[in-house]
Every structure is written in C-alpha cells, then in structure tokens.
C-alpha beads as a LAMMPS data file, in Angstrom:
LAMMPS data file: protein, C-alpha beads

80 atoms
79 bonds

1 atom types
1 bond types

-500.0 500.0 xlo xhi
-500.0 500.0 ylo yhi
-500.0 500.0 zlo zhi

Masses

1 110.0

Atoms # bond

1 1 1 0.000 0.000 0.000
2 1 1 2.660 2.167 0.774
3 1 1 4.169 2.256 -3.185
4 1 1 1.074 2.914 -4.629
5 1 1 0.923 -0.617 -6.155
6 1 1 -3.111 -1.780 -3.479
7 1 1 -5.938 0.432 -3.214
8 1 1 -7.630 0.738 0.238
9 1 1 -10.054 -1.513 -0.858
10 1 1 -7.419 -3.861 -2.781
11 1 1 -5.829 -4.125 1.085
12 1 1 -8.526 -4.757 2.881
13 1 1 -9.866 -7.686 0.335
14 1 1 -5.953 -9.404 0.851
15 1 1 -7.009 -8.821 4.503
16 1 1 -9.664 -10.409 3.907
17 1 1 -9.043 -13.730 2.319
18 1 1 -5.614 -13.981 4.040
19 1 1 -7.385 -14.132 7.520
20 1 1 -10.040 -16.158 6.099
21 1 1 -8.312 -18.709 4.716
22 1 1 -6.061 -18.850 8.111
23 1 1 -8.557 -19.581 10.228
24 1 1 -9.958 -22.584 7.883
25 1 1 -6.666 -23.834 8.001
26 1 1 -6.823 -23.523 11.604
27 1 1 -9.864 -25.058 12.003
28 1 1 -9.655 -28.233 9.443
29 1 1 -6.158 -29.204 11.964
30 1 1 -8.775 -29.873 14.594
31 1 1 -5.594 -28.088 16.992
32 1 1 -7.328 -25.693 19.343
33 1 1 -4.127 -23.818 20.429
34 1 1 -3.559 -23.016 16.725
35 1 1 -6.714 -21.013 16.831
36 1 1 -6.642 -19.455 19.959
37 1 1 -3.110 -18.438 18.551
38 1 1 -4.723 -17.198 15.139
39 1 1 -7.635 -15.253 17.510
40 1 1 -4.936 -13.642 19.473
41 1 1 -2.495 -13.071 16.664
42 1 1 -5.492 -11.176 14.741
43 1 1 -6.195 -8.895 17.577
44 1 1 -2.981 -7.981 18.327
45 1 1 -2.413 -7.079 14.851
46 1 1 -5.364 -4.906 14.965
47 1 1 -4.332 -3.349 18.158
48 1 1 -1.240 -2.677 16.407
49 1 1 -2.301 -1.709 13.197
50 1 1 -5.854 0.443 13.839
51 1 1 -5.565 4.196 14.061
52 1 1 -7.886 4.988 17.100
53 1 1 -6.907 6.735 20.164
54 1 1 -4.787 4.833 22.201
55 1 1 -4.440 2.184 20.004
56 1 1 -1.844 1.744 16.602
57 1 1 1.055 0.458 18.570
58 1 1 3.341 0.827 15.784
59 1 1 3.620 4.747 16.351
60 1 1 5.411 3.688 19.861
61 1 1 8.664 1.597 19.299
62 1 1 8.389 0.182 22.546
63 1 1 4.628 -1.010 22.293
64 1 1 5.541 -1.890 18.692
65 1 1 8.377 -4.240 19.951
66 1 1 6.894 -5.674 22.696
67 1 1 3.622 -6.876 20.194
68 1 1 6.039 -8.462 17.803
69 1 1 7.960 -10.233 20.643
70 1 1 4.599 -11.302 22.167
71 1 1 3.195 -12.767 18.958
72 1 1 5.841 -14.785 17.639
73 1 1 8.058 -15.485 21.297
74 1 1 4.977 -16.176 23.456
75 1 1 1.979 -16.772 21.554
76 1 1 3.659 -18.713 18.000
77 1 1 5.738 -20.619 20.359
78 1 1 2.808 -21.889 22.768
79 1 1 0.664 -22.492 19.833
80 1 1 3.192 -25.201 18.459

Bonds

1 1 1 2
2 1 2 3
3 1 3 4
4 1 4 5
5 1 5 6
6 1 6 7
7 1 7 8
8 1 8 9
9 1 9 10
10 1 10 11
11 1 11 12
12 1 12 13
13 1 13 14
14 1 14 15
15 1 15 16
16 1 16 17
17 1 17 18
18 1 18 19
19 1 19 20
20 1 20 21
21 1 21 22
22 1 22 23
23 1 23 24
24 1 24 25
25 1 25 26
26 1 26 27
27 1 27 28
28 1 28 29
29 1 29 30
30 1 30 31
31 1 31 32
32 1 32 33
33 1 33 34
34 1 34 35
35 1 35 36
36 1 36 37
37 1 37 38
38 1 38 39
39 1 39 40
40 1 40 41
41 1 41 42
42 1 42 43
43 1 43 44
44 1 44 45
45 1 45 46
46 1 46 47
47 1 47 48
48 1 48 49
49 1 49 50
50 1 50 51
51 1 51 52
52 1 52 53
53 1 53 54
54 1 54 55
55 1 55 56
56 1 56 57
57 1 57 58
58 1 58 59
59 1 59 60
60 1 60 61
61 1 61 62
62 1 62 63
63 1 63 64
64 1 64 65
65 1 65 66
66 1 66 67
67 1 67 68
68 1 68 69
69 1 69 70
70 1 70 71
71 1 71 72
72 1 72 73
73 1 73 74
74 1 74 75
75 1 75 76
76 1 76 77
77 1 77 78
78 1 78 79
79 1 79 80
C-alpha cells in the first residue's frame, strides 16, 4: 500500500481472504491452540495496526516491539 501498487479496498480484500483462509486452516487441523493463537495473533495485529486513540502500537517503538515479541516469542511458540 505504501508504493502505490493496493488500493484501500485492494488491502482490505488481501485482509480479507488472508485471515479467512487462516482460520480454515486452523480449524480443518482440529488443533485448538492453533486457533486461539490465530484469535490472538489477529487482535494484536489490529491493536497494532488500527488508528484509534490509544491504540496503533506501531507509532510507539516500545509497544511496537513488545507486540512483535509477544506474537511470535509467546503466543507462535505456545501455539506449536
């Protein structure tokens, strides 16, 4: 999105199948930590992503580090 190359709407429709197709993966391994993983994963992102007050992580370095670290130390590593 940044170069230009996805529209708003372009994005959100990747979004959109990438998450949905996740979460049937998730759910066709029968592994309920995978999805609880995916669930948690997802709203992190968001948290870290959405531009509302108090929220888009990314603007703080330290937030934004500690979500990343979370998701794939904590959260990818309990999941598997």
């Amino acid at each position: 999105m940044a170069s230009g190359a996805f529209t708003s709407d372009a994005a959100l429709a990747v979004i959109a199948v990438c998450t949905t197709f996740s979460f049937i993966v998730g759910a066709s391994s029968g592994s309920s930590s995978l999805l609880w993983a995916l669930v948690l994963s997802l709203l992190l992102g968001i948290v870290y992503s959405v531009d509302y007050p108090g929220l888009r992580w990314k603007r703080s370095p330290v937030l934004a580090a500690c979500c990343v670290l979370f998701v794939r130390a904590v959260i990818v590593q309990l999941a598997f």
